[in-house]
MARROMAR-898019 format. One record per atom (N, C-alpha, C, O): x, y, z; residue in one letter. Coordinates in steps of 0.2 Angstrom, whole numbers, plus 5000, padded with zeros to 4 digits. Example, Ala and Ser with C-alpha at 12.3 -4.5 7.8 and 13.67 -1.06 7.14 Angstrom:
506649725039A;506249785039A;506649845039A;507149835042A;506449895035S;506849955036S;506450005039S;506750065040S;
This chain:
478751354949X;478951334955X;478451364960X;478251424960X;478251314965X;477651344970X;478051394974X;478651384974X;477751444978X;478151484982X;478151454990X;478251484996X;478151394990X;478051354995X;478951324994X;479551324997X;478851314988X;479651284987X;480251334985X;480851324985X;480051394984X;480451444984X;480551444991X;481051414993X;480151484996X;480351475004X;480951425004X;481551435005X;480851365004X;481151305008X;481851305006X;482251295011X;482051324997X;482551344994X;483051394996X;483651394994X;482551465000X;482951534999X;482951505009X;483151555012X;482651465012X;483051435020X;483551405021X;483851405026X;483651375014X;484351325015X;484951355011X;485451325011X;484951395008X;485351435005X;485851465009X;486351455007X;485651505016X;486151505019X;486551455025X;487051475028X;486151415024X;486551335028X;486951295025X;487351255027X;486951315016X;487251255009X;487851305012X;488351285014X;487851375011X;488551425011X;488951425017X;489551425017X;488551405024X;489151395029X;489251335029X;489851335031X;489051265028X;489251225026X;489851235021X;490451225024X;489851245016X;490351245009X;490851295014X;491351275013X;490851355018X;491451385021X;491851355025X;492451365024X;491551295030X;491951265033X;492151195032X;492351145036X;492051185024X;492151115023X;492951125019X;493051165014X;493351075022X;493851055020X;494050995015X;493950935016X;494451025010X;494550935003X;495050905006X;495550935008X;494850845006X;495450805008X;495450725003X;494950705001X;496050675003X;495750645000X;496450585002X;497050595003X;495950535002X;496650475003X;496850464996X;497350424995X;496550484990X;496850454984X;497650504983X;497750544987X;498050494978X;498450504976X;498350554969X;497950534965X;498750594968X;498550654964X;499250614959X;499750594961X;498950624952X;499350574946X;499750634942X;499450684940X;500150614941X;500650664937X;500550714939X;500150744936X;500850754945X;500950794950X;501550864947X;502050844944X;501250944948X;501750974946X;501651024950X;501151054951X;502351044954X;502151114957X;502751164958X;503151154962X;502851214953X;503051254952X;503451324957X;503051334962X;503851364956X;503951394962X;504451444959X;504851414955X;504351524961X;504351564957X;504851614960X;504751644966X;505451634956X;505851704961X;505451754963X;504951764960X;505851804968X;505251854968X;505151934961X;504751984961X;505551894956X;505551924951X;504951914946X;504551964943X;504851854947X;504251814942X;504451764938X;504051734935X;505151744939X;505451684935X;505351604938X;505251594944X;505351574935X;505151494938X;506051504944X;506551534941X;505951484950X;506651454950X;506451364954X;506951334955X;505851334955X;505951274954X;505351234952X;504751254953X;505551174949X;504851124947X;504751064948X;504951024944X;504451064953X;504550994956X;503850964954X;503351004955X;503850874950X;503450834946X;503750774950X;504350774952X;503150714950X;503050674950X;502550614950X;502050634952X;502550564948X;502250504945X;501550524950X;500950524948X;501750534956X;501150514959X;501350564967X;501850554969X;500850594969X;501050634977X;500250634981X;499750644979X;500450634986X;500050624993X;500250684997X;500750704999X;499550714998X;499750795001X;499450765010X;498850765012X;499950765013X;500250755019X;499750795026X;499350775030X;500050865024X;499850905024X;500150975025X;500650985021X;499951035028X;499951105026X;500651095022X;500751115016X;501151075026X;501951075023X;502451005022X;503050995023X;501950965019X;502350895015X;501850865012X;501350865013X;502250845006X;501750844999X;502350764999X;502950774999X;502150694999X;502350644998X;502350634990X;501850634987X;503050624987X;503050624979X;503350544978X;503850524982X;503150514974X;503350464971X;503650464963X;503250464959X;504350454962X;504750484955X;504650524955X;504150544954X;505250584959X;505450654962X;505750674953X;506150634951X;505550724949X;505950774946X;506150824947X;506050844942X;506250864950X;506450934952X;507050964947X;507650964946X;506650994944X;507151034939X;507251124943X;506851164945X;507951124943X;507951194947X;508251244941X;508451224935X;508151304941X;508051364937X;508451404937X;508551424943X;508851444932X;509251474937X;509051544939X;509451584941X;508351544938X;507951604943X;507951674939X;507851724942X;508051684933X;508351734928X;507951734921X;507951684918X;507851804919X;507351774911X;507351724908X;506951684907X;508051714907X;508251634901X;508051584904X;508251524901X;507651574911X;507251504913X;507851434913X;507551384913X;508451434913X;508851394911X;508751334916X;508751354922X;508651264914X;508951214921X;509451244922X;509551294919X;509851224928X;510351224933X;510551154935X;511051134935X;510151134937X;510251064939X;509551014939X;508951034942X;509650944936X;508950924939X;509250854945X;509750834948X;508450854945X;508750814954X;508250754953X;507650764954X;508550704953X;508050654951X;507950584960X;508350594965X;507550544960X;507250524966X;506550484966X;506050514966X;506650414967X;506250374969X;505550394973X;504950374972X;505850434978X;505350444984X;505550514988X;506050534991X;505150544986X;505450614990X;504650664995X;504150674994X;505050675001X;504550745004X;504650805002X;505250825002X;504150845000X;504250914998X;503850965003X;503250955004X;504351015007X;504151065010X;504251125007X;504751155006X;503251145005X;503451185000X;503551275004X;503851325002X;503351255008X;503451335014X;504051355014X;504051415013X;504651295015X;505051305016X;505351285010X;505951265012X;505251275002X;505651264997X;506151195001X;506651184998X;506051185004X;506651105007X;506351045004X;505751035004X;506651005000X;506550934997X;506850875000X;507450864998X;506550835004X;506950775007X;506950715003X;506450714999X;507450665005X;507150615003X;507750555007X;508350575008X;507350485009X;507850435010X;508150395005X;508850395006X;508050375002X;508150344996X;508750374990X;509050424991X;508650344987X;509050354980X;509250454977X;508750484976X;509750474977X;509550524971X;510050534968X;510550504969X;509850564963X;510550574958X;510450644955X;509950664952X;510950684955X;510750754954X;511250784948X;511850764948X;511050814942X;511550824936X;511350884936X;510850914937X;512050894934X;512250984930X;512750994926X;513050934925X;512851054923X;513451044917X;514351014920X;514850994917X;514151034927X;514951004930X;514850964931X;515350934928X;514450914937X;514650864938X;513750824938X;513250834936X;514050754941X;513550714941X;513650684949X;514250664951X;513050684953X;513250654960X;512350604962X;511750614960X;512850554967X;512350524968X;512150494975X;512650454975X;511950474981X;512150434986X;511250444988X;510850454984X;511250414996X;510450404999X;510650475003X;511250505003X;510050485007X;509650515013X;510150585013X;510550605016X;509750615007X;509750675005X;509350735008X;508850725012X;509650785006X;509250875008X;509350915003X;509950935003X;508850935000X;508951004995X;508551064997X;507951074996X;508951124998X;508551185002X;508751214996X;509351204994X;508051264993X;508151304987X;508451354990X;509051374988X;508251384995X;508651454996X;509251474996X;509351534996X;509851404997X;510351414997X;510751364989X;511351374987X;510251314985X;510451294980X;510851244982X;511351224979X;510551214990X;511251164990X;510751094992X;510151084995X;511351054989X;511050994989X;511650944995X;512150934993X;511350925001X;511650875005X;511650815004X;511050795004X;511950755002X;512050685002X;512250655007X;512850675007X;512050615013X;512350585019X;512850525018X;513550525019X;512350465015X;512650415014X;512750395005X;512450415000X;513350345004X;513550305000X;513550364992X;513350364987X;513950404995X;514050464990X;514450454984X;514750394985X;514450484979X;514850474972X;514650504967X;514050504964X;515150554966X;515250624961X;515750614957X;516250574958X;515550634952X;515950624945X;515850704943X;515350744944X;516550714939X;516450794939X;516550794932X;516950754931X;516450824928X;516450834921X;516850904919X;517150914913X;516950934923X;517451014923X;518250974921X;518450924924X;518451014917X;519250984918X;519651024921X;519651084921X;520150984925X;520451014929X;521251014928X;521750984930X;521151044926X;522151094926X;522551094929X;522551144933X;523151064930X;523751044937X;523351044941X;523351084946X;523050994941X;522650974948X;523150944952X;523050954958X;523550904951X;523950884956X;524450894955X;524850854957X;524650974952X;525450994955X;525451014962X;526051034965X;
């Protein structure tokens, strides 16, 4: 290499690098079989939210297509707790909150529930249903109606 072309190389070397600092990925395609994990502050998974297909929004909503959200019960034994199924779902991951209008249906060892235009916030482990709800409980109940 001539030292003519060394120069030209060792001029643009620091305009490729402020370049490359201030460049941002973005992309309109959709990220395929989607998995994002989230961790107690112990080190255990406590949730894992996967799907078909997600479109990253931005800084705090990740658009998911076939929502899995498997929740954890935050504890060495990594156990599900519940998982949480859905057509179409937003994930704020700042805020561990999971929305969606559509469809869900949410299963655990006691019950099975399902309705539209839901809210799942991890922090509290609770799952909102607004409209067209319906729970089936699998626990049996004891003089329930004495």
């Amino acid at each position: 290499m001539s030292t003519l072309a060394k120069r030209i190389l060792l001029s643009l070397l620091p305009a490729a690098a402020a370049l490359a600092a201030n460049t941002q990925i973005s992309t309109d395609k959709p990220i395929l079989n989607f998995r994002l994990p989230a961790f107690s502050p112990e080190g255990y998974r406590a949730w894992l939210v996967r799907g078909s297909e997600a479109r990253y929004i931005g800084e705090n909503q990740i658009d998911i297509k076939e929502l899995t959200l498997s929740v954890f019960s935050g504890r060495a034994d990594e156990k599900v707790d519940t998982l949480i199924l859905s057509p179409a779902a937003v994930v704020h991951p700042a805020d561990a909150v999971v929305t969606g209008p559509s469809r869900i249906r949410v299963i655990n060892d006691q019950f099975e529930a399902s309705g539209t235009e839901w809210h799942y916030a991890q922090k509290d482990k609770k799952v909102s249903i607004a409209k067209n709800v319906r729970v089936t409980f699998q626990a049996e109940f004891k003089d329930f109606l004495k």
